[in-house]
C-alpha positions as CSV (number, residue, x, y, z in Angstrom):
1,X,52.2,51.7,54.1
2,X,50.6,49.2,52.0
3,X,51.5,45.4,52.6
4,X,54.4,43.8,50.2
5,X,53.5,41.3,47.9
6,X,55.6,38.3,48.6
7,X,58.2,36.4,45.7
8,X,56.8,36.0,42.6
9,X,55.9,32.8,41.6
10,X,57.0,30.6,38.9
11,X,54.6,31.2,35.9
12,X,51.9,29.0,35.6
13,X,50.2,28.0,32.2
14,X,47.3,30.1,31.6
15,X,44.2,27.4,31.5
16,X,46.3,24.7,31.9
17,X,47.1,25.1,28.5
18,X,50.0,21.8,28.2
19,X,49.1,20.6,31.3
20,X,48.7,16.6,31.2
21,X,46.1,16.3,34.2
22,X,45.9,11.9,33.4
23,X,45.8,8.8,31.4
24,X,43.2,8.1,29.3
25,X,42.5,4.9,26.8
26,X,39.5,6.7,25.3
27,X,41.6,9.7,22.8
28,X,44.2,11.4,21.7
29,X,44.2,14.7,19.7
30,X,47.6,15.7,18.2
31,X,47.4,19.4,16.9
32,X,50.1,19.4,14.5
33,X,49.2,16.7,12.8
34,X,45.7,16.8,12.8
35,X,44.9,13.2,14.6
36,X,42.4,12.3,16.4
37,X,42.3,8.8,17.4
38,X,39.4,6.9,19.2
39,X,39.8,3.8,21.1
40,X,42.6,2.8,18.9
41,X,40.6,4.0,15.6
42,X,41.5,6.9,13.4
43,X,38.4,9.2,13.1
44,X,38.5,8.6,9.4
45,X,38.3,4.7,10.1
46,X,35.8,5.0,12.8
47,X,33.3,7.3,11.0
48,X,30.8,6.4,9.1
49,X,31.6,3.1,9.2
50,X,30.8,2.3,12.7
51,X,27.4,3.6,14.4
52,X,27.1,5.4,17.1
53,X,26.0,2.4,19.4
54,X,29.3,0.5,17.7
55,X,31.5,3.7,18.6
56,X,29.9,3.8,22.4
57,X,30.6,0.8,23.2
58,X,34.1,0.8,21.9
59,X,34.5,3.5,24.8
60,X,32.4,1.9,27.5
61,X,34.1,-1.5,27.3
62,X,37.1,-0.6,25.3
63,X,36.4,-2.8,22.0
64,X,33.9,-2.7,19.0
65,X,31.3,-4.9,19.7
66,X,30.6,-8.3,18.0
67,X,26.7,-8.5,16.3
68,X,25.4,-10.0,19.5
69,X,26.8,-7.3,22.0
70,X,25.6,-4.8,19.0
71,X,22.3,-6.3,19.1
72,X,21.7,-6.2,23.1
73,X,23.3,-2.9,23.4
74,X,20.8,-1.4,20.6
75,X,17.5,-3.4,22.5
76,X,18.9,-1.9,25.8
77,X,19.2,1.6,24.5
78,X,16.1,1.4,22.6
79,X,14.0,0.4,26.1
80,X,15.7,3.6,27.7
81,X,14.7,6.0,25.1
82,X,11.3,7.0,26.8
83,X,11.8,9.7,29.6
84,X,10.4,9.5,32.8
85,X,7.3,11.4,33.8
86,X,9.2,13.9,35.9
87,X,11.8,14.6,32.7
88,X,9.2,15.0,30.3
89,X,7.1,17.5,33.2
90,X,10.2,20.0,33.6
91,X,11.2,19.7,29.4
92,X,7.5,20.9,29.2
93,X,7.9,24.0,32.0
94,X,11.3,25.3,30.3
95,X,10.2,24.9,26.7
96,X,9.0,28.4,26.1
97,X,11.7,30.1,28.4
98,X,15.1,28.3,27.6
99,X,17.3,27.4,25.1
100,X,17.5,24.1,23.7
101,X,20.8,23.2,25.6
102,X,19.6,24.7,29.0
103,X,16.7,22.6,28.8
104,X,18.9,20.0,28.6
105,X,20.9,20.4,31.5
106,X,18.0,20.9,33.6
107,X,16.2,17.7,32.2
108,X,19.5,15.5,32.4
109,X,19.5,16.3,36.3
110,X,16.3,14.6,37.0
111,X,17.6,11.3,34.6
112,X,18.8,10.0,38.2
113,X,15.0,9.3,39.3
114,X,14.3,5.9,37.9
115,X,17.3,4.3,38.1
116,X,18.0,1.7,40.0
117,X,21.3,2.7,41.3
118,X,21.4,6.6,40.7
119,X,24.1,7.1,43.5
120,X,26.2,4.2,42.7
121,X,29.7,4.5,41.1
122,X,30.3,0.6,40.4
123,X,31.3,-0.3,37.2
124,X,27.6,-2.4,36.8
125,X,25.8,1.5,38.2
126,X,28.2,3.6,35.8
127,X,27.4,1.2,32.7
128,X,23.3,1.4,33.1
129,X,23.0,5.2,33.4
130,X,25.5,5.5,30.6
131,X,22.9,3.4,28.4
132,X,20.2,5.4,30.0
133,X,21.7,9.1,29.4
134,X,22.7,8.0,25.9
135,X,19.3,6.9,24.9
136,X,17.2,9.7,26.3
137,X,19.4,12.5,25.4
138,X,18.0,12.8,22.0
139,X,14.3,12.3,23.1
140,X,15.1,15.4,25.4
141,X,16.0,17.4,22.6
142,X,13.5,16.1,20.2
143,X,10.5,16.7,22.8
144,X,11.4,20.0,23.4
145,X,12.2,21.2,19.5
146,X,8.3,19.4,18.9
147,X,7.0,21.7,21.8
148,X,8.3,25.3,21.2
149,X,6.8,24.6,17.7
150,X,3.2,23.8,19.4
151,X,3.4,20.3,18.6
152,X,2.8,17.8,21.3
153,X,6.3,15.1,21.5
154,X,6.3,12.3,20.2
155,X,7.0,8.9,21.2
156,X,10.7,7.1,20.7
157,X,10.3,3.6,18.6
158,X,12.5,0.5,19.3
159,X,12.6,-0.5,15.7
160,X,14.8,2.7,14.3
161,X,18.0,3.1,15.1
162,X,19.6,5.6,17.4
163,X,20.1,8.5,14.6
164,X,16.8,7.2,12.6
165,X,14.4,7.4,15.6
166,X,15.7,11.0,16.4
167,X,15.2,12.3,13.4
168,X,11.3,10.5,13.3
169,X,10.6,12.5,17.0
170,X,11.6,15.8,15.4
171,X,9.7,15.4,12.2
172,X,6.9,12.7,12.8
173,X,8.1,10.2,9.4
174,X,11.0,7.9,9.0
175,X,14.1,10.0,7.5
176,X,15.8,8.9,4.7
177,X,18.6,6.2,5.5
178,X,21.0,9.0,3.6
179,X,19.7,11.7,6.3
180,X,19.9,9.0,9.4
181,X,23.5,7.6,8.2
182,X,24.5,11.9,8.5
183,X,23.6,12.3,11.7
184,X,25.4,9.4,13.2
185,X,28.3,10.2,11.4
186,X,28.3,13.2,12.9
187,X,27.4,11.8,16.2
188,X,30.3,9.4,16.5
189,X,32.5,12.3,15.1
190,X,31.8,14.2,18.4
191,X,31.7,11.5,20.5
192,X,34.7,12.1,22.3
193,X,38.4,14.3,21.7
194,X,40.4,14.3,24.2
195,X,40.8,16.3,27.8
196,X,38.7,19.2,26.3
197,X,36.5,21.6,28.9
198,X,33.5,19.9,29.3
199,X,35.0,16.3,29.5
200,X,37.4,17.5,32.3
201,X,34.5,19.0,34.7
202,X,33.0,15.4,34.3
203,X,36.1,13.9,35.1
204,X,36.7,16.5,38.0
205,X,33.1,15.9,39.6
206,X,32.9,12.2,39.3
207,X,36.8,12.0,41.1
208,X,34.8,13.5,44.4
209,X,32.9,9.4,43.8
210,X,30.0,11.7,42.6
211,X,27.5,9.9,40.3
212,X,27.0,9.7,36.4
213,X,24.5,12.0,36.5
214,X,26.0,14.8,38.1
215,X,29.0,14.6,36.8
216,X,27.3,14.6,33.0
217,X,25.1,17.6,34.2
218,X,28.0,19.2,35.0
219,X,29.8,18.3,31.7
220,X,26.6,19.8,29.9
221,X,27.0,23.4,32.1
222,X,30.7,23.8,30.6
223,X,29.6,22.9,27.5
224,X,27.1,25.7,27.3
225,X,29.3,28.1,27.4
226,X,31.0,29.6,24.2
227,X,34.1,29.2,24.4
228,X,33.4,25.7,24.8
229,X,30.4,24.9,22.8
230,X,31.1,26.5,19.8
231,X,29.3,28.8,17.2
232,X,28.3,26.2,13.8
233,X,24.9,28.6,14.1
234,X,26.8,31.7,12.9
235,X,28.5,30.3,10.0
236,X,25.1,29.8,8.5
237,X,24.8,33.3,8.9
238,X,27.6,34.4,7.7
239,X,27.3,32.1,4.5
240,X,23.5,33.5,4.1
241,X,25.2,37.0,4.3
242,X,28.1,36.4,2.0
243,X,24.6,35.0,-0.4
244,X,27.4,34.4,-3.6
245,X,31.3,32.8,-3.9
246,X,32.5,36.4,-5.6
247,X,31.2,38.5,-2.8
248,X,33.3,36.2,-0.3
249,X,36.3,38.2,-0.3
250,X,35.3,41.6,0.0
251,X,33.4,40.4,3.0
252,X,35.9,38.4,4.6
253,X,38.2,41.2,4.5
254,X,35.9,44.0,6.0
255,X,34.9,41.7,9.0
256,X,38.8,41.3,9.4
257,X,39.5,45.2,9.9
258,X,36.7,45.4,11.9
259,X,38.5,43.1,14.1
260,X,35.4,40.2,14.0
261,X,36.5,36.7,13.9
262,X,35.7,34.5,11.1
263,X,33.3,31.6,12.2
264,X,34.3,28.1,11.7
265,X,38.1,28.6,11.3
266,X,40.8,28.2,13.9
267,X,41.2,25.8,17.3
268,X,42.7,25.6,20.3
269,X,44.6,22.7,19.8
270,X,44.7,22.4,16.2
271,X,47.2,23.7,14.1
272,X,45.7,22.2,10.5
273,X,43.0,21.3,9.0
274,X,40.3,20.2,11.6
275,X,39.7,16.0,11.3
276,X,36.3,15.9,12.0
277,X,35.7,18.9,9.2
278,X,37.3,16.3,7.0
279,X,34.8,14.3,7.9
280,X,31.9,16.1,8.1
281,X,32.5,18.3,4.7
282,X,32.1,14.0,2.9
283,X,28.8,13.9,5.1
284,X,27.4,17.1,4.2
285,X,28.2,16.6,0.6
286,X,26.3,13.1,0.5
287,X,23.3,15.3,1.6
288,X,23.8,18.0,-0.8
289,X,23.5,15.7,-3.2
290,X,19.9,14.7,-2.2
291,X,18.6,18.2,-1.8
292,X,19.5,20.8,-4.9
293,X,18.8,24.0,-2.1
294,X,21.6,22.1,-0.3
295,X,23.6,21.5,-2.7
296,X,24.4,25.3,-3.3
297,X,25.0,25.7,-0.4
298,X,27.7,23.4,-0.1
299,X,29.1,24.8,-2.9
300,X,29.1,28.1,-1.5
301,X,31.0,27.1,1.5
302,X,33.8,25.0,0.1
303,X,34.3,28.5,-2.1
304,X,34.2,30.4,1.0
305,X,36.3,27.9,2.9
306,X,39.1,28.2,0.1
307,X,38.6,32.0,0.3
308,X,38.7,32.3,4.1
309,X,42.2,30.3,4.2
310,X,44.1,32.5,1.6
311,X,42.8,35.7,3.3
312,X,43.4,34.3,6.9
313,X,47.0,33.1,6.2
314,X,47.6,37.1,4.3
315,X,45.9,38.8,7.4
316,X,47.2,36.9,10.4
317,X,50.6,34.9,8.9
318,X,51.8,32.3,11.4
319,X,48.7,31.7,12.8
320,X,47.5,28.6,11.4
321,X,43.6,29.4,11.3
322,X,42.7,26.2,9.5
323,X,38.9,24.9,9.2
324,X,37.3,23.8,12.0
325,X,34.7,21.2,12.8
326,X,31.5,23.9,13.4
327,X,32.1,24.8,9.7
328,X,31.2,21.6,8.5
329,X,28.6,20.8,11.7
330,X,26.8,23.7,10.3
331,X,25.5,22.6,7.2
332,X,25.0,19.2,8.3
333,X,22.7,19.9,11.3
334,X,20.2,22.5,8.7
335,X,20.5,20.0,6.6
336,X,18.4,17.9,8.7
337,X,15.9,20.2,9.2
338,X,17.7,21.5,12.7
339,X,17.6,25.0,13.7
340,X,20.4,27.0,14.9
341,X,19.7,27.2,18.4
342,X,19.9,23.5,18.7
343,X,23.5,22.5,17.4
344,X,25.0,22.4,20.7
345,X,22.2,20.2,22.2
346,X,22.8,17.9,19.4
347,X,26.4,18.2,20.0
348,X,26.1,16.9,23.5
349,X,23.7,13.9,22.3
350,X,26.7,12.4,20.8
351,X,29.9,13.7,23.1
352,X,27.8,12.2,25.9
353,X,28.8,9.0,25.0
354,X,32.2,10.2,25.4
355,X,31.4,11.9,28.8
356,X,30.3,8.6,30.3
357,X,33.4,7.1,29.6
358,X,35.7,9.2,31.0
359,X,33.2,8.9,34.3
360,X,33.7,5.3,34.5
361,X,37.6,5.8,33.6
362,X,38.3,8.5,36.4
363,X,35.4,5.9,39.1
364,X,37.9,3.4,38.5
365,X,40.8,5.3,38.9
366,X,39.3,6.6,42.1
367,X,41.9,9.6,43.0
368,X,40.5,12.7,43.8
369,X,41.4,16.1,41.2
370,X,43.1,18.2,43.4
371,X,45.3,20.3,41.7
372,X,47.0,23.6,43.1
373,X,47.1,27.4,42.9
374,X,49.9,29.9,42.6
375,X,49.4,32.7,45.1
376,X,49.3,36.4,43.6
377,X,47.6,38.6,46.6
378,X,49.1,40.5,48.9
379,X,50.4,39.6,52.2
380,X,50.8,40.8,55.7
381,X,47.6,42.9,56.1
382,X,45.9,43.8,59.5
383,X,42.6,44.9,60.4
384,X,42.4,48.6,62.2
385,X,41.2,48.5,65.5
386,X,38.3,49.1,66.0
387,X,36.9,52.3,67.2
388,X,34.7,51.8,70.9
389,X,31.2,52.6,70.8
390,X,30.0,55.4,73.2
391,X,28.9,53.8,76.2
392,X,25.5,53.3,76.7
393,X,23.5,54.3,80.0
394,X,22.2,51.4,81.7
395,X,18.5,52.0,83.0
396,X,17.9,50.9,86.5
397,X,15.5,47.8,87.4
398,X,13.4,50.3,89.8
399,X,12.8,52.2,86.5
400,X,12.2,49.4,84.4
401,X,9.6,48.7,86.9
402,X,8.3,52.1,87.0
403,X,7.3,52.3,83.3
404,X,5.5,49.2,83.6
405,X,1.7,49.0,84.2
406,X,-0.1,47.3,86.8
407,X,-1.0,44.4,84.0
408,X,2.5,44.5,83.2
409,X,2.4,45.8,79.9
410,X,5.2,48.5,79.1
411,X,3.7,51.7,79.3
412,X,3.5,54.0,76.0
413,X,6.4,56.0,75.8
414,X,6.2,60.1,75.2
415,X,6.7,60.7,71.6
416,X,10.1,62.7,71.1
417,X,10.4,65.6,69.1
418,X,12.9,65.2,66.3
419,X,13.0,69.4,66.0
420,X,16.6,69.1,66.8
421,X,17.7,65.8,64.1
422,X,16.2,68.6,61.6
């Protein structure tokens, strides 16, 4: 008779979903409303009118900086930018096999080799390889985008900013200021929201007192995957398939029977419009305006966006499948030139910002994530006994000795027929 399951026990939210798992200065996300705050700061305030340096220092030390923290924050991040021979060596050995954001992971593990306290989780240790993973992120990403297209990387410059010198690796000239001031929009608009996937594993690794490192190499792992990481790459295809605004609807509607989800709408958390697509949809319409290739297809997508709302809200009513921030992070990124493949890589360049501060928030916390499990399995079960072995004859020493040759080697034993195993 099988084993009884014991009582059943309370229901437990299915991944964590409403769980608060701790306290946090850094963000809050309120999916009804459609807030995101940052360090005190409304996304709208924060973005694109503070950098990206500004913005990561407001989480590292909890303030906007004045211009002479600005200025040695930017000199210190700009002497970091250059990767270590070891970085650059294993960017080099994965850059024909691996994606842009695997690469990344596997490069950010060896960012641990030159500093000067890689296993240290003070706040002086956590501070430094936050400056250090912040600043070489992006010449990770950039080296490896200049190598799978045969070109050899080039070399970070401590006179651009942090956006501006990215954009200069990748494509070898000084980007327009409209093109730089995108990208770090976008960049502080993913710099941190709240206790998503990614940001928790951090959190979870570096409450063992693990280091920066690992626990931002671990951040990078949950991020690759897709439920996490997102799909901005896919809405470019399905824009390029839709090709014109009046074909948007009959297209919409025939990926809906077929059950296929609709890239670039609808959130976990949010329940309305998406803040940072707020955002982003002003940054990629600044670009459009500089590119005329770009600007249809901005236009294309606000008609599709418009479309995809009214037919979302008629197929799934009560579902609240609002725009999301890949829609927007989508037309951005190509914008600047970026392929596909590499929008979650540039993702992490800017949440990893936010990473680092919830590493130095959960080090000085110092309490150990150790949450518990609900038992489902059975109960009660017992192993069979086991059944004996026939017993074996035991061979007497006088014949051990007898099969032995004078010189002590074991005599050859008679082959024995296997007539009767047939």
């Amino acid at each position: 008779m099988p084993a009884m399951s014991g009582p059943a026990p309370p229901p437990t939210p299915r991944g964590l979903e409403g769980v608060v798992a701790t306290s946090t200065r850094l963000s809050h996300v309120d999916g009804a409303a459609g807030e995101l705050i940052i360090g005190g700061y409304e996304l709208a305030e924060l973005a694109g009118r503070a950098s990206f340096e500004e913005a990561a220092h407001l989480l590292w030390r909890g303030r906007l900086p004045d211009a002479r923290a600005l200025a040695s924050l930017r000199r210190e991040m700009a002497a970091a930018r250059r990767l270590p021979a070891q970085t650059l060596a294993v960017v080099r050995a994965a850059a024909s096999h691996a994606r842009p954001i695997d690469v990344l992971r596997m490069a950010a593990a060896t960012l641990s080799l030159d500093l000067d306290d890689p296993d240290g989780v003070s706040p002086a240790a956590d501070l430094a390889a936050a400056k250090a993973l912040t600043a070489r992120f992006p010449t990770i990403v950039a080296a490896h985008a200049r190598l799978v297209a045969g070109r050899r990387p080039i070399a970070p410059r401590a006179d651009l900013g942090h956006a501006a010198n990215f954009l200069y690796m990748i494509h070898g000239v000084e980007p327009d200021p409209i093109a730089a001031h995108a990208l770090d929009t976008y960049w502080v608009t993913v710099i941190d929201h709240g206790m998503n996937a990614s940001t928790f594993a951090a959190r979870v690794i570096a409450s063992t007192r693990s280091d920066m490192v690992s626990a931002v190499t671990g951040a990078i792992g949950a991020l690759k995957g897709p439920l996490h990481g997102g799909a901005p790459g896919p809405v470019l295809e399905m824009l390029r398939e839709i090709k014109t605004a009046d074909r948007a609807e009959p297209w919409l509607r025939r990926e809906l029977a077929a059950a296929r989800r609709i890239m670039g709408f609808g959130h976990r958390v949010y329940k309305v419009r998406d803040p940072r697509a707020e955002v982003l949809s002003r940054a990629a319409e600044e670009m459009s305006r500089a590119e005329l290739r770009d600007r249809e297809l901005f236009d294309l997508a606000r008609a599709v966006e418009s479309t995809a709302l009214r037919v979302l809200e008629e197929h799934k009513p009560g579902r609240n499948l609002r725009t999301n921030v890949e829609f927007y992070t989508a037309l951005v990124l190509q914008s600047l030139g970026l392929r596909p493949e590499q929008f979650v890589a540039m993702f992490a360049c800017g949440r990893v910002a936010g990473w680092c501060a919830h590493v130095i928030e959960q080090h000085a916390e110092d309490r150990l994530i150790r949450p518990q499990s609900a038992y489902v399995g059975p109960r009660g079960l017992r192993i069979a006994a086991p059944t004996q072995p026939p017993a074996r004859a035991q061979t007497s020493t006088r014949t051990k000795v007898a099969n032995t040759s004078r010189t002590g080697s074991p005599r050859p034993r008679k082959r024995r027929s296997t007539s009767s195993l047939r």
